[in-house]
N, C-alpha and C positions, 0 to 999 in steps of 0.2 A: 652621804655615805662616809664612814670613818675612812683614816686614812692608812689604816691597816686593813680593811676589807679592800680599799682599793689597789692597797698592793700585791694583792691575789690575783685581781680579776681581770680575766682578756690575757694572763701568762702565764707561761711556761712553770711549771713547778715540781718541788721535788717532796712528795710528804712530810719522809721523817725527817725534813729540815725546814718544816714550819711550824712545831713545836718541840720545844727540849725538857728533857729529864730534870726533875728539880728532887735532890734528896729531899724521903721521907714524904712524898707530897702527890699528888695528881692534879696537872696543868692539863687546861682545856684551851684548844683556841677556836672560834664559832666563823668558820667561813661563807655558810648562806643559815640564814634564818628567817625563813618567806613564814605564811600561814599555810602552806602546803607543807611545809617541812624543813628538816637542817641536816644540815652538814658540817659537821662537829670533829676534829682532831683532838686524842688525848693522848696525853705519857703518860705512864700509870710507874712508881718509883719501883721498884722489887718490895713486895713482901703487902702494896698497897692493893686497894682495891674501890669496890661500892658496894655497900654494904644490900643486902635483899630487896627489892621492891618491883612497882608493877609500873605499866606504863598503857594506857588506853591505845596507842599506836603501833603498830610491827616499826622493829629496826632492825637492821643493819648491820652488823659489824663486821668490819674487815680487818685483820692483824696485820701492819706493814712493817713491825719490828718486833723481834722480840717473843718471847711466849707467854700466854695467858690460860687461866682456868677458867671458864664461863659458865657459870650452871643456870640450868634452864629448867624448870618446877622438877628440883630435884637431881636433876641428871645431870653428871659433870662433865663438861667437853673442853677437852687439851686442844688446845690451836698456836698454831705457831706463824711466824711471817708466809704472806700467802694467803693466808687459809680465811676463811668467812663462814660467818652462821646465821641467817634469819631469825630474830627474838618475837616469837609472838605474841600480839598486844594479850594484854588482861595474863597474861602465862607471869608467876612471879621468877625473878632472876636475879642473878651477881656476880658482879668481874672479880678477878685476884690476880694480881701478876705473880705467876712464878718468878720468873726473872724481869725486868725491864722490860715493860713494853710499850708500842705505840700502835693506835688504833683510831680508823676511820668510820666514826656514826653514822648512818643516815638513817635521819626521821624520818616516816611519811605521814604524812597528819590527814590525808587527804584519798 
């Protein structure tokens, strides 16, 4: 086990301070990644995003900073700290940060 996953696990923690905003960029950090699934933190910079695609699994997203635009086969949904959306596997989709945001994945592969 790295010794960055191990300093996750078995503690206390605070999301948006297990990854940081890096100008002009989108930082990911991977804190479970079994074959069942992950569990994925990202900062997405303002103005950043991912660009269209699909994904064989339903995910997750939870917004714990920040606001973002998520569009889901077409339809655009405003979310802001709080707020979560179910992404349907095979449905094509893509993030945009309106302003700075930080968001929790989860994969389920399984």
């Amino acid at each position: 086990m790295s010794e960055q996953k191990r300093a996750v696990t078995g503690q206390p923690m605070t999301m948006t301070e297990l990854v940081a905003y890096q100008e002009g960029s989108v930082v990911s950090r991977t804190l479970i990644d079994k074959k069942v699934g992950t569990l994925t933190l990202f900062a997405f910079d303002a103005g950043q995003g991912l660009s269209e695609h699909t994904s064989p699994y339903d995910a997750c997203v939870q917004i714990i900073d920040g606001e973002a635009e998520i569009t889901i086969a077409g339809t655009v949904h405003h979310l802001v700290a709080g707020q979560m959306i179910i992404m349907p596997a095979d449905r094509p989709h893509l993030l945009k940060a309106v302003r700075s945001f930080k968001m929790l994945l989860v994969m389920i592969r399984a």
